[in-house]
N, C-alpha and C positions, 0 to 999 in steps of 0.2 A: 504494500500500500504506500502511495506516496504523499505525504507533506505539502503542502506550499506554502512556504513562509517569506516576510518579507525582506529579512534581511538571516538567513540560514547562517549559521557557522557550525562547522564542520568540530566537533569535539572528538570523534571516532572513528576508524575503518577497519573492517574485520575480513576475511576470508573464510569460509565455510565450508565444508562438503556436504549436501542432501541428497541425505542416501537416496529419497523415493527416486527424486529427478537422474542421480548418477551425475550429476554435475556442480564442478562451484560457481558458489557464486561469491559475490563483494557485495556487502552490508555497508553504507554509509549511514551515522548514527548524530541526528542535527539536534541541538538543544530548541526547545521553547520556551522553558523558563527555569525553574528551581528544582522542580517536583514533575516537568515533562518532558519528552525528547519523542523526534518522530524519527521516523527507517525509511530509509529504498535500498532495493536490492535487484544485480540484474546478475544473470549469467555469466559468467569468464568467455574469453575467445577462447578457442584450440591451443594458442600460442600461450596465452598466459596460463592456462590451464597445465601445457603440459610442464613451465616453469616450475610452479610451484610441487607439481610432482618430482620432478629433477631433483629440486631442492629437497623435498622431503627423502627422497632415498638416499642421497647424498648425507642428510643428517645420520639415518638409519647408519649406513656404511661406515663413515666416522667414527661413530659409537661404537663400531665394533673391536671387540679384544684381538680379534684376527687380524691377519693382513688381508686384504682382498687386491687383486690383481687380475687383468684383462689384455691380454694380447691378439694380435693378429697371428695366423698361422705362420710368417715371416720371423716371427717372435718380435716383432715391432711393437712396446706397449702403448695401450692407449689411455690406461685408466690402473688409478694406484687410490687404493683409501688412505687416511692419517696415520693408519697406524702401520701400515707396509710401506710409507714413505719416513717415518721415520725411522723405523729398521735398517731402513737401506742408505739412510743419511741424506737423501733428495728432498725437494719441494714438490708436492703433486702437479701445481702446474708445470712443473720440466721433465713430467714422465714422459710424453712423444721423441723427446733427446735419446730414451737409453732403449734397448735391445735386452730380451730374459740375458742372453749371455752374459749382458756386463753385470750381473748380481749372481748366476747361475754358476758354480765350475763345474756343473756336468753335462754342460753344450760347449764347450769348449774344444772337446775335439769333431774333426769333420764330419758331416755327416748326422751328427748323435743330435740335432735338433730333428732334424727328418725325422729319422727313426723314431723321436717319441711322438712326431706326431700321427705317426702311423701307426705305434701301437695306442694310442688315446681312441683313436675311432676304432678300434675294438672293446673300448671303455672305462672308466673313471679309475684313475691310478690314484695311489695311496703308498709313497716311499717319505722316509728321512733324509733331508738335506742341508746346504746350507745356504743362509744368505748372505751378503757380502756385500758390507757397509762402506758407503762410498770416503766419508770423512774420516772414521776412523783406523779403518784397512782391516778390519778384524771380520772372521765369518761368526755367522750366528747359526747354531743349529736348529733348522725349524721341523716339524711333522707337516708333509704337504697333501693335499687332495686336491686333485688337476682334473677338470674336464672338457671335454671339446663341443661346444654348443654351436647349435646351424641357428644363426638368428637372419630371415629375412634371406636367406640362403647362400647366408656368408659364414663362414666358420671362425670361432675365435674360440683361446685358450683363457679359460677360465683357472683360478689358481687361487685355494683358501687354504692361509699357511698361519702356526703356532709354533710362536717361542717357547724352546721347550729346554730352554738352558739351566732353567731351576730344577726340571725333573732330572736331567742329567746329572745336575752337581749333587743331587737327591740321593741317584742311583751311586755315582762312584760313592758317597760317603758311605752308604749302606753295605757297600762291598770292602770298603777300608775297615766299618768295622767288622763285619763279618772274617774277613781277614785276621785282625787284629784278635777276636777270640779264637782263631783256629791256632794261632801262633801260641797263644799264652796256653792251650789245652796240651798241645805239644810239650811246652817247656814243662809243663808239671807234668807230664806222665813220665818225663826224663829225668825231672830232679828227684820223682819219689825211685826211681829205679840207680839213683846214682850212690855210687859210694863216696863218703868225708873226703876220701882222696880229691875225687873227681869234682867235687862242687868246685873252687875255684877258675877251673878252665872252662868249665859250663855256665859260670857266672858271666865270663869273657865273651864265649860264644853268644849267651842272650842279648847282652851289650849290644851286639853285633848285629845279629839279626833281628832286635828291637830298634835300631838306629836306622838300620837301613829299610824299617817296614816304612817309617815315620821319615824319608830322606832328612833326618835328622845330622849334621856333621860332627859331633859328639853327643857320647850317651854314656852314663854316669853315676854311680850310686855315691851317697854318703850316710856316714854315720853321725846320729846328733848324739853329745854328750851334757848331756844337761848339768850332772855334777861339777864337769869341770868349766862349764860354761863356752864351748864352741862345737864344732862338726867337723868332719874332713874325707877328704875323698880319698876313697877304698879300692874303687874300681873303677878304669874312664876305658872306651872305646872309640878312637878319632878314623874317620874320614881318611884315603889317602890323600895327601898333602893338606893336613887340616895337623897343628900343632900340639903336644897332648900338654896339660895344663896340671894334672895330677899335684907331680912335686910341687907346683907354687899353691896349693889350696888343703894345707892341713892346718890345722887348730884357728880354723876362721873364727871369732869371736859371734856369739850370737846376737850379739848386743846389735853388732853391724848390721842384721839384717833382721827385725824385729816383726817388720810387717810380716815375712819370708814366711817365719815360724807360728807366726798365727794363723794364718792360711791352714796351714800345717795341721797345726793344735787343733782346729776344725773338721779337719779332714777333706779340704779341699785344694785343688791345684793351685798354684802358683804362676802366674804367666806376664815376661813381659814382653810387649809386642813389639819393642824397637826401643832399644839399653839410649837411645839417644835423647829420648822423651821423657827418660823421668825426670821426677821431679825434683826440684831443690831439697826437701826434706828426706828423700832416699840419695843423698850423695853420697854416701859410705859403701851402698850397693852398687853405686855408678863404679865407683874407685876399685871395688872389685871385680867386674863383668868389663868393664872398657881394655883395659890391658890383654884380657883375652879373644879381641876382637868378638865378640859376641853382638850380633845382632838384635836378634830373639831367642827367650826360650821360654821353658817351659817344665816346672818340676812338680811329682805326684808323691804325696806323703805314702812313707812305708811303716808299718805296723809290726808288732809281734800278734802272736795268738789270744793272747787279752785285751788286744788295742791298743798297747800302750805306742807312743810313737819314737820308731826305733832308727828312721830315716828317710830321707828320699829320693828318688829317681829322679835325673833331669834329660834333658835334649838341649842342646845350643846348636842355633843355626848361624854360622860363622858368614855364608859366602852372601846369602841370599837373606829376605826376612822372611820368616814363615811362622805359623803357629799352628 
């Protein structure tokens, strides 16, 4: 219904979809005074009609946690969402610039684009790859589902791809630890078969293969003496060409590293992530770990069979920082 008023202003404009009609329309909403406003409403053309659809799926697409991607069977892309252009480190508007290859290394050799598009029209692939980020030069491993759509009876390459780098770093840890208790089941089925003789060279060996489970460059035990007030290392395992520190670290004062031992006292690990960041009030610990080139480490309080705490095990990562 329309209005006629004598001097209309314009307070509102809306866009609609009605379902009955299947068409939008545009609501313009004029004031008449405080407490009334009148409406007209007319139909969209084709053209703006099919805009704000554009836009709408455009918003949809954006929104999405996936990459979405659309090529020509040349592998010429013509269409990238926000979150597949920023994986790839591009602007969606300079998606028409790149080709699958320059994000893809598995078109890269001759041929092997053909080929997949020959097997897609046999139907919807489903392989692990990577993608290959233009700024930062590093690949990203994604889960891809690829298929070959005839639209209007032109064929394009459809490509809905997940970053799947967290399940991966998910999966190795799960395998580290897994690992990490096949190791330790080992070591005690060993120690309880070992004779007094033999424990100290099985000590060494554990060092060893505890060091290198963890690419740890030294691995370490010590003993706390709480009577006499300090610890001292018992047993080291160094890396080759990594320096062994043993002899400079017996009757360390406890006093020096107080935080160390209450970590300890708790029964929990001890970690630091880079010896160059402590802080002012651990200087006495600096002055100890710097001389040994230590980057990081990392030490697990050891126990006797009542709990009491008898010492602990460390890791120092000398070359690299690691935790």
């Amino acid at each position: 219904q329309q209005h006629h008023l004598s001097h209309p202003s314009v307070s509102e404009q809306q866009k609609i979809w009605v379902a009955e009609k299947q068409s939008w329309y545009e609501l313009h909403f004029f004031s008449i005074n405080e407490s009334h406003f009148a409406c007209s409403w007319q139909p969209l053309s084709a053209a703006e009609t099919w805009q704000i659809e554009y836009e709408r799926l455009k918003h949809y697409m954006n929104s999405s946690p996936d990459s979405i991607q659309v090529s020509d069977i040349r592998g010429q892309m013509l269409y990238i969402n926000q979150e597949g252009a920023n994986r790839l480190g591009i602007v969606p508007e300079e998606i028409h610039r790149f080709n699958v290859k320059d994000f893809e290394p598995l078109f890269h050799e001759p041929g092997s684009w053909e080929a997949h598009i020959n097997h897609l029209r046999l139907g919807e692939m489903r392989v692990q790859s990577h993608n290959f980020h233009q700024g930062l030069g590093k690949e990203i491993p994604v889960e891809v589902s690829v298929s070959l759509r005839l639209i209007q009876g032109t064929e394009y390459v459809v490509a809905v791809s997940r970053n799947i780098s967290d399940r991966i770093e998910t999966q190795k840890e799960l395998e580290k630890h897994v690992g990490m208790l096949e190791l330790l089941m080992r070591m005690a089925t060993t120690y309880i078969n070992a004779s007094v003789e033999q424990l100290q060279e099985l000590i060494h060996s554990s060092l060893k293969e505890l060091g290198e489970f963890v690419a740890a460059d030294r691995a370490y035990i010590f003993d706390y003496d709480f009577q006499a007030g300090d610890c001292s290392n018992t047993y080291e395992w160094c890396a080759p060409g990594i320096t062994p520190e043993i002899d400079n670290l017996q009757n360390i004062p406890i006093d020096a590293i107080p935080y160390w031992v209450d970590q300890h006292r708790m029964g929990e690990a001890f970690f630091v992530e880079e010896v160059a960041w402590l802080a002012d009030d651990l200087h006495e610990l600096k002055e100890i770990l710097e001389p040994q080139g230590i980057i990081s480490l990392m030490t697990v309080p050891m126990r006797t069979p009542d709990h009491a705490l008898m010492g602990f095990l460390g890791f120092d990562s000398v070359r690299e920082k690691r935790i």
